[in-house]
Structure formats: structure tokens, C-alpha cells
Backbone as a printed PyTorch tensor [residue, N CA C, xyz], in Angstrom:
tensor([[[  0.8310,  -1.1910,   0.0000],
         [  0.0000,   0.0000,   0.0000],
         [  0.8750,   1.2550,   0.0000]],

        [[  1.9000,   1.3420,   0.9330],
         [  2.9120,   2.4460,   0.7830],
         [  3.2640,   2.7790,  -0.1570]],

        [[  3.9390,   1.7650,  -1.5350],
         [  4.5000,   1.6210,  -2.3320],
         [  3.9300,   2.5650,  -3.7000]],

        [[  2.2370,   1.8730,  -3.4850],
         [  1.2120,   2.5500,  -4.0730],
         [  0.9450,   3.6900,  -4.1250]],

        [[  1.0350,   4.5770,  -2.3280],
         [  0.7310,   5.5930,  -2.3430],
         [  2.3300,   6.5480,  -2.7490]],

        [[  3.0760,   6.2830,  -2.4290],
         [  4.5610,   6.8020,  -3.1270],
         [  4.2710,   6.5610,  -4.3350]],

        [[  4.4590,   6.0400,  -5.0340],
         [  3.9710,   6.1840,  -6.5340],
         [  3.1370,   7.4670,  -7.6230]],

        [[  1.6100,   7.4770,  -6.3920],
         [  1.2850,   7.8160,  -6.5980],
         [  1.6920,   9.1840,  -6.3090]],

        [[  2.2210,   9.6150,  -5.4890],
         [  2.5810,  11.0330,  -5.0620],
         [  3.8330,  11.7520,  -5.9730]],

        [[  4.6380,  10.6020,  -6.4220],
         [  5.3520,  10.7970,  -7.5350],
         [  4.5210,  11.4620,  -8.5720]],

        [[  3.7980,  10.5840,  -9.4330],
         [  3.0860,  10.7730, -10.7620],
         [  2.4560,  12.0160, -10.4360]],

        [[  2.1050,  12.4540,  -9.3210],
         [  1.1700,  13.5670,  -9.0980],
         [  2.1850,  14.9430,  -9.2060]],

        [[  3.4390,  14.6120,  -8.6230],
         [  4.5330,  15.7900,  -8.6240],
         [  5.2730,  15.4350, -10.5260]],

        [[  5.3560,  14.5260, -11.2160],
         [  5.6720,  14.7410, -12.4460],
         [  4.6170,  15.8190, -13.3600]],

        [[  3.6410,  15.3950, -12.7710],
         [  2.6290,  15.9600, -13.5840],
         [  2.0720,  17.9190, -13.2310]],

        [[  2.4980,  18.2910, -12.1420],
         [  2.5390,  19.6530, -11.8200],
         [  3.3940,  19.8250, -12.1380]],

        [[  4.7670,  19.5630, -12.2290],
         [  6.0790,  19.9840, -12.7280],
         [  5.6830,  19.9540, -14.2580]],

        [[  4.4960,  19.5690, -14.9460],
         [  4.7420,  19.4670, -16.0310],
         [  3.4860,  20.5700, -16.4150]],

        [[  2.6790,  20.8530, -15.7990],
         [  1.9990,  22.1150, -16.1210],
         [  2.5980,  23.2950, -16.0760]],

        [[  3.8750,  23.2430, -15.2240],
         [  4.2330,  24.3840, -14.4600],
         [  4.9610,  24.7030, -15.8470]],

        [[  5.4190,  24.2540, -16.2420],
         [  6.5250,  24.6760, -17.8680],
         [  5.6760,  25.1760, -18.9680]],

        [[  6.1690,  25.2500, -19.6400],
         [  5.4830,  25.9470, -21.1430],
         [  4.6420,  24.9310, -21.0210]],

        [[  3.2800,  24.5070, -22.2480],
         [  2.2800,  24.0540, -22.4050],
         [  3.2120,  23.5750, -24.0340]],

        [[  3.5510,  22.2790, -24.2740],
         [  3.6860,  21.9110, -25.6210],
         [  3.0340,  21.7170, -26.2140]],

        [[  3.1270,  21.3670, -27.8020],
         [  2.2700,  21.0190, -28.9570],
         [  0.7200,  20.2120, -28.1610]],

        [[ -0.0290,  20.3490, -28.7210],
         [ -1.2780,  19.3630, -28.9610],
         [ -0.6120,  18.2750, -30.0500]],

        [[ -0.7270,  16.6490, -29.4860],
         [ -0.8260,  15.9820, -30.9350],
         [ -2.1680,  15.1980, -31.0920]],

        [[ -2.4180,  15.0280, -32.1590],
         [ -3.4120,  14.2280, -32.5540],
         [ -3.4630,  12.4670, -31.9030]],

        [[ -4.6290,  12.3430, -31.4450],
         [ -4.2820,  10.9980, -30.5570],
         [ -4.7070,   9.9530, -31.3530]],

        [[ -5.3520,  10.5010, -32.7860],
         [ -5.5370,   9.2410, -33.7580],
         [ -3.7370,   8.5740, -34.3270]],

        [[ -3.4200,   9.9200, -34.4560],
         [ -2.0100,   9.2110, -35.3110],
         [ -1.1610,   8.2010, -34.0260]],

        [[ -0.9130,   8.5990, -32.8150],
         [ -0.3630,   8.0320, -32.0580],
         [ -0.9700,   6.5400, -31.9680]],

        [[ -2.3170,   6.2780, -31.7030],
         [ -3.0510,   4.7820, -32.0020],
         [ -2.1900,   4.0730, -33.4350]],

        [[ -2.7260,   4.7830, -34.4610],
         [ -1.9470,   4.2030, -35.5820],
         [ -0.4360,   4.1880, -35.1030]],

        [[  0.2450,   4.8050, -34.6570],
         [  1.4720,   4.3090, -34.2740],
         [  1.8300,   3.3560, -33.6980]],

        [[  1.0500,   3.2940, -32.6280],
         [  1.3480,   2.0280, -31.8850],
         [  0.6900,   0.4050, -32.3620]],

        [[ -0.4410,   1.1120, -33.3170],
         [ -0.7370,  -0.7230, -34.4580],
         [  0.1980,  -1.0260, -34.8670]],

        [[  1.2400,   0.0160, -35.6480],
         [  2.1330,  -0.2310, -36.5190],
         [  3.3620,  -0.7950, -36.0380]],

        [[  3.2240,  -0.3920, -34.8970],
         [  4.5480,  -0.6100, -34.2540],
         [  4.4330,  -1.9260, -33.4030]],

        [[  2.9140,  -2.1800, -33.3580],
         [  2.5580,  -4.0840, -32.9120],
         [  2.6610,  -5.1830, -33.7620]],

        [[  2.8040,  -4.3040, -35.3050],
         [  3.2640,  -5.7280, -36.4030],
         [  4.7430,  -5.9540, -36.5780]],

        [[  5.0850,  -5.0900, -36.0470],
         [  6.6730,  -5.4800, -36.0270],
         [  7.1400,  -7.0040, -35.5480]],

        [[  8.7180,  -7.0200, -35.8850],
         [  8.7920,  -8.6390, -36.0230],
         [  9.3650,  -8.7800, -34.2110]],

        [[  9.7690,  -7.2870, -33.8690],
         [ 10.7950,  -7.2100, -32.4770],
         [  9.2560,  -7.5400, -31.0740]],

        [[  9.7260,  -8.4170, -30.3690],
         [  8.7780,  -8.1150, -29.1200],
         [  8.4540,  -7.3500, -28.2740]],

        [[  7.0460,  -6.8660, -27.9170],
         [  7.1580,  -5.6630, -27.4520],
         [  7.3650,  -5.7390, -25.9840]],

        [[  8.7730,  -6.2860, -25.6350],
         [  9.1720,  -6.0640, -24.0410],
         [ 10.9520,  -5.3870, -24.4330]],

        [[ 11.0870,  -5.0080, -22.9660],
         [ 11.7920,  -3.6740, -23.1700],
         [ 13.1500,  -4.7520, -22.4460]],

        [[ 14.8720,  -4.4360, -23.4980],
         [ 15.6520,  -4.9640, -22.5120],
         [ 16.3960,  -3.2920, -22.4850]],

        [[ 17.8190,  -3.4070, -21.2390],
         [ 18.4040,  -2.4450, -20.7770],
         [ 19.3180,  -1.4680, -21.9720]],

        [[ 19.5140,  -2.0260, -22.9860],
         [ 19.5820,  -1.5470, -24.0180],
         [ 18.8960,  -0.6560, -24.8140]],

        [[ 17.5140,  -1.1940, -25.2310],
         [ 16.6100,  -0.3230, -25.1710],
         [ 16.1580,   1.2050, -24.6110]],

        [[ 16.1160,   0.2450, -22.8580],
         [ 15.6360,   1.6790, -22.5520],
         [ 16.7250,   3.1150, -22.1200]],

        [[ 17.8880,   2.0270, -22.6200],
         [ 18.9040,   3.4560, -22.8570],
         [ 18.8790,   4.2690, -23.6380]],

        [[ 18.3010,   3.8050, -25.0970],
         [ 18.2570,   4.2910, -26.1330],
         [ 17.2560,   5.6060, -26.3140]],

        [[ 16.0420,   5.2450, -24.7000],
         [ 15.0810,   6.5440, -24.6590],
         [ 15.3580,   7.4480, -24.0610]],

        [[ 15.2750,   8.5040, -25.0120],
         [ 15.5460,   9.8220, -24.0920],
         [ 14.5350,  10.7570, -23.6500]],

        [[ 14.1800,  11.9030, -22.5660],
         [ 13.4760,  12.8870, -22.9860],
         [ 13.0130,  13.3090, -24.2000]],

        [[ 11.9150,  13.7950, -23.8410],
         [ 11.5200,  14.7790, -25.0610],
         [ 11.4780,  14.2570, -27.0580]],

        [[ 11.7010,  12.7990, -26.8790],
         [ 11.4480,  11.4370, -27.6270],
         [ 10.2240,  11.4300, -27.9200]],

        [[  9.3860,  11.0910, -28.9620],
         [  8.1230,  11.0140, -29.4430],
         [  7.9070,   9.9700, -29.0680]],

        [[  6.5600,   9.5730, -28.8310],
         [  5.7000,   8.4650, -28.4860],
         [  6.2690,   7.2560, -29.5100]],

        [[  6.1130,   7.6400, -30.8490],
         [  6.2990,   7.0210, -31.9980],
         [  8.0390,   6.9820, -32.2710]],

        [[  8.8810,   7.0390, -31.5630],
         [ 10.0480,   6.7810, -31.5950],
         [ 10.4720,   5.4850, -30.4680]],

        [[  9.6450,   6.1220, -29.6390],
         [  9.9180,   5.2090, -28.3440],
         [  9.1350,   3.4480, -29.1720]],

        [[  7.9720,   3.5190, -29.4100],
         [  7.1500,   2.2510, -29.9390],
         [  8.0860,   1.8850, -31.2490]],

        [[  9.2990,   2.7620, -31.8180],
         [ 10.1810,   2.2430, -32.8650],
         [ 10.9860,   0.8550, -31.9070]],

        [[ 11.8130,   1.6270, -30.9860],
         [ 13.2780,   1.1910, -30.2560],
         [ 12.7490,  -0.2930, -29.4300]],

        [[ 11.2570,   0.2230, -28.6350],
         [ 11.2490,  -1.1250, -28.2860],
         [ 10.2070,  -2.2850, -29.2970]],

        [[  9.3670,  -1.9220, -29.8820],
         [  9.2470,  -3.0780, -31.0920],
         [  7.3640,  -2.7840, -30.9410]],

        [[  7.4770,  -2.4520, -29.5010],
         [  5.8090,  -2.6330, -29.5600],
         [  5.0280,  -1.8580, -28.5310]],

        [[  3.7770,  -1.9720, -28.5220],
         [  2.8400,  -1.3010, -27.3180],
         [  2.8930,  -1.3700, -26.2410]],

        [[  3.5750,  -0.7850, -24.9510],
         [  2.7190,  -1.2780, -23.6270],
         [  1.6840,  -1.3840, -23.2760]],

        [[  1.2850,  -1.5640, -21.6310],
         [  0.5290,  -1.5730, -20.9890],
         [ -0.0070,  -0.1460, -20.4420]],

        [[ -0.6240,   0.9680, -21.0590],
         [ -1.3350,   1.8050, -20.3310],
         [ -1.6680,   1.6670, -18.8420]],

        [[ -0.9230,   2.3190, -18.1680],
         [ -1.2310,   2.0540, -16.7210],
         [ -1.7300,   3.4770, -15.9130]],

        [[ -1.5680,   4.5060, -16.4250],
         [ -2.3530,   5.7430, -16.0950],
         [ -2.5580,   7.1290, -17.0200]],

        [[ -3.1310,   7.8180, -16.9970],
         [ -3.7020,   8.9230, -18.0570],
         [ -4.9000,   9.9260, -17.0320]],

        [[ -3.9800,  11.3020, -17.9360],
         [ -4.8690,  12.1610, -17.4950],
         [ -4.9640,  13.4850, -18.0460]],

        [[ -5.4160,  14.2760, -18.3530],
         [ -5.3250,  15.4260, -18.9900],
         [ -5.6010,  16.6230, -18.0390]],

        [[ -4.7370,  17.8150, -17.9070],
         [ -4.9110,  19.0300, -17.2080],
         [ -4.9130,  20.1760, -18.0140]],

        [[ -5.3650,  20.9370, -18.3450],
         [ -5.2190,  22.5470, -19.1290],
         [ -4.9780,  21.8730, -20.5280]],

        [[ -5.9320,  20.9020, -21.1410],
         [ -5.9160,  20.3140, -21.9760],
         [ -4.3850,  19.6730, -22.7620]],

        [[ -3.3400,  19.0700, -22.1500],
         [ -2.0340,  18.6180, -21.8170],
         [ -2.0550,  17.1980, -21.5980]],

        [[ -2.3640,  16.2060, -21.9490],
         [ -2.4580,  14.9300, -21.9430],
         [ -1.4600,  13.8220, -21.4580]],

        [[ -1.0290,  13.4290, -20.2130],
         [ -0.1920,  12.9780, -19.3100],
         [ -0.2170,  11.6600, -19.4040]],

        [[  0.5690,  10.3620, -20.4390],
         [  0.3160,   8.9590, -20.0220],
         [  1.5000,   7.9980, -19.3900]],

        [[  1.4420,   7.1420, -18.9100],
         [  2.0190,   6.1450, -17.8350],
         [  2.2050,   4.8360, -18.6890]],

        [[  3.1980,   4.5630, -19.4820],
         [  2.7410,   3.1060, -19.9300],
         [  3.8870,   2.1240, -19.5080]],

        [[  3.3790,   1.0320, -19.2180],
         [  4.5810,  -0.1100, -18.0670],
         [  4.6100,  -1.4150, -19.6680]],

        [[  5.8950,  -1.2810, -19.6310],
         [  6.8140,  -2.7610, -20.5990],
         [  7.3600,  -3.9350, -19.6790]],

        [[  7.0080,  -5.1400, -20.0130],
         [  7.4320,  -6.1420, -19.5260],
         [  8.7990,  -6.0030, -19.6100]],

        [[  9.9450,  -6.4520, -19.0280],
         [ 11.1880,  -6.7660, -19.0840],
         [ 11.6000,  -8.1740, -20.1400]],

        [[ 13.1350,  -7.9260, -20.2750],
         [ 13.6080,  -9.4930, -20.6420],
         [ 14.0780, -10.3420, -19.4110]],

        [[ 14.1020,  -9.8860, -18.6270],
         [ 13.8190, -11.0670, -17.4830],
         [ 13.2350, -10.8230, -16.7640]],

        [[ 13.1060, -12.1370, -15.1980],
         [ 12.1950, -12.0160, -14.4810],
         [ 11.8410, -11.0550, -13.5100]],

        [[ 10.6930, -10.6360, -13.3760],
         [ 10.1970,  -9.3750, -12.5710],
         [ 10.1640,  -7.8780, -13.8550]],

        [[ 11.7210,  -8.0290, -14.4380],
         [ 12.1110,  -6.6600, -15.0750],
         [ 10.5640,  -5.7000, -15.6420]],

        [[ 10.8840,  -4.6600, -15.7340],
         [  9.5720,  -3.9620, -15.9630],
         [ 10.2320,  -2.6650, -16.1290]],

        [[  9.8740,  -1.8130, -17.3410],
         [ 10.1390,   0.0170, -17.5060],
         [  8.3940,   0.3220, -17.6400]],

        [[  9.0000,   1.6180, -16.8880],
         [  7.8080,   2.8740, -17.0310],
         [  8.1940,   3.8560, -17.7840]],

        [[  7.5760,   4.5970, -18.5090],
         [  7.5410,   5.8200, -19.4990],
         [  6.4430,   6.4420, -19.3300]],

        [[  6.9880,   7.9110, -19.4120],
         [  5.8990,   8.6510, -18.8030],
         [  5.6970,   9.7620, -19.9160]],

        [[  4.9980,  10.0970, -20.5950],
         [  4.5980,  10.6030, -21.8290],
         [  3.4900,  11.9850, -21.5100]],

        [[  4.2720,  12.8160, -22.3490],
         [  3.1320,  14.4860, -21.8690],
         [  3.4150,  15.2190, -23.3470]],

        [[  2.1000,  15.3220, -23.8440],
         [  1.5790,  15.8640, -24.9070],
         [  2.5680,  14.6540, -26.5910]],

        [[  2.3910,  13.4520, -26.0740],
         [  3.5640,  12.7710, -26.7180],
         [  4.7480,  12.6950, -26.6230]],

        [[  5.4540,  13.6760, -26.1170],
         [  7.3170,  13.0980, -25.7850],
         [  7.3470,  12.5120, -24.1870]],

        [[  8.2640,  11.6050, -23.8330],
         [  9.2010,  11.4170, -22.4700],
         [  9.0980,  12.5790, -21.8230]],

        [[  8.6570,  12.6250, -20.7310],
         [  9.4170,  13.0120, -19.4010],
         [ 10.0060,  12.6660, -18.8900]],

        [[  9.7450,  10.9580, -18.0750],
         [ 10.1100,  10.4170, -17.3690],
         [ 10.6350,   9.2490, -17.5770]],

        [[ 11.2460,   8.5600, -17.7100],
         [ 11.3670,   6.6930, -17.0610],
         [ 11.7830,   6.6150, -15.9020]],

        [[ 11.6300,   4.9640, -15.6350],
         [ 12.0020,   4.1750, -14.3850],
         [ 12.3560,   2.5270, -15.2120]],

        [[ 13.0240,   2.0170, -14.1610],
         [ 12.8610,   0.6420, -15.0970],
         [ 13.6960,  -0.0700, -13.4140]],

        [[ 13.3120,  -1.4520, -13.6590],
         [ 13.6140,  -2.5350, -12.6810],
         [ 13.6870,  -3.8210, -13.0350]],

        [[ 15.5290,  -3.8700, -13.1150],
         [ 15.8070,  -5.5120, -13.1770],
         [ 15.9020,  -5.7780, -14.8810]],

        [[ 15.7640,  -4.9710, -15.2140],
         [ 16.1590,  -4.9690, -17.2600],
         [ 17.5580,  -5.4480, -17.1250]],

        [[ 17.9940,  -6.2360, -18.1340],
         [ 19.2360,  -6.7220, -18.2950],
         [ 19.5770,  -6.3050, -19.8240]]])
């Protein structure tokens, strides 16, 4: 439960830190869907190794990030403030437990985390 609520108090301070800055582009949330179909027929699996998520940087498009690792995550939170669209999406690892978070605002990186990626 702690774990949960730290978490959550995190995502809540990424996300004021992220109003507090300029207001970026609007993108269209149809093209990003089509991005991420496109990026589910790929031949690469869509779990993330430590390689990978080196390769993501800030300020990285949605549709760059769904290039490097092969495919879609798991949507794990979303929210929109001053019309600014904030998402959370969690990748399985290549080994056991491993797991990255990416944290996505108006389409680019803000954030990652990752645990146990090899």
C-alpha cells in the first residue's frame, strides 16, 4: 500500500512539474493509435531490454519510443490538465520481474524508471 501511495505522489509531482513549464504542442491521438498498431506488427517483441531503454531519451516522441522497443505497452495511467495529456505506460522486461515505465506528456518522455532490465 505504501508503495502505491509513493507512486502515486510521484506521478502527481511529475505531472505539476509538467503544467508548471510551457504548455507543448497538442498531438493528434488518432495518429499516435496508428502508431502504436504499426509498431505491434513489427517482427521485435514488445518487451523492453536495458539496451533499449537506454536508447530513450526525454523529449522522444511516443512514436520513436514504440520504434526502439518493437511494440505497445501496458497503459497504466492517463490524465489530462489545461488540456495537456499525461500517459504512464509499463513494458514487460527481458527477465524475471524486469519492468520500464515511461511517462509521456503531450507525446514526448518526461520520465522513465525501469527494474531488473538486463
Amino acid at each position: 500500500m505504501k508503495k502505491r501511495y509513493m507512486a502515486l505522489i510521484g506521478f502527481a509531482v511529475l505531472v505539476a512539474i509538467g503544467v508548471a513549464v510551457e504548455p507543448p504542442e497538442k498531438i493528434d491521438d488518432s495518429s499516435v493509435a496508428a502508431n502504436i498498431e504499426a509498431a505491434d506488427a513489427t517482427v521485435n517483441e514488445p518487451e523492453i531490454n536495458m539496451t533499449e531503454f537506454t536508447n530513450i531519451q526525454p523529449g522522444m516522441s511516443q512514436t520513436e519510443v514504440l520504434k526502439i522497443i518493437g511494440g505497445a505497452g501496458e497503459l497504466i495511467s492517463e490524465n489530462e490538465i489545461a488540456g495537456i495529456r499525461t500517459s504512464m505506460y509499463q513494458w514487460d522486461g527481458n527477465s524475471f520481474g524486469g519492468n520500464a515505465n515511461i511517462t509521456f506528456q503531450a507525446g514526448k518522455v518526461v520520465s522513465k524508471a525501469q527494474s531488473g532490465l538486463r
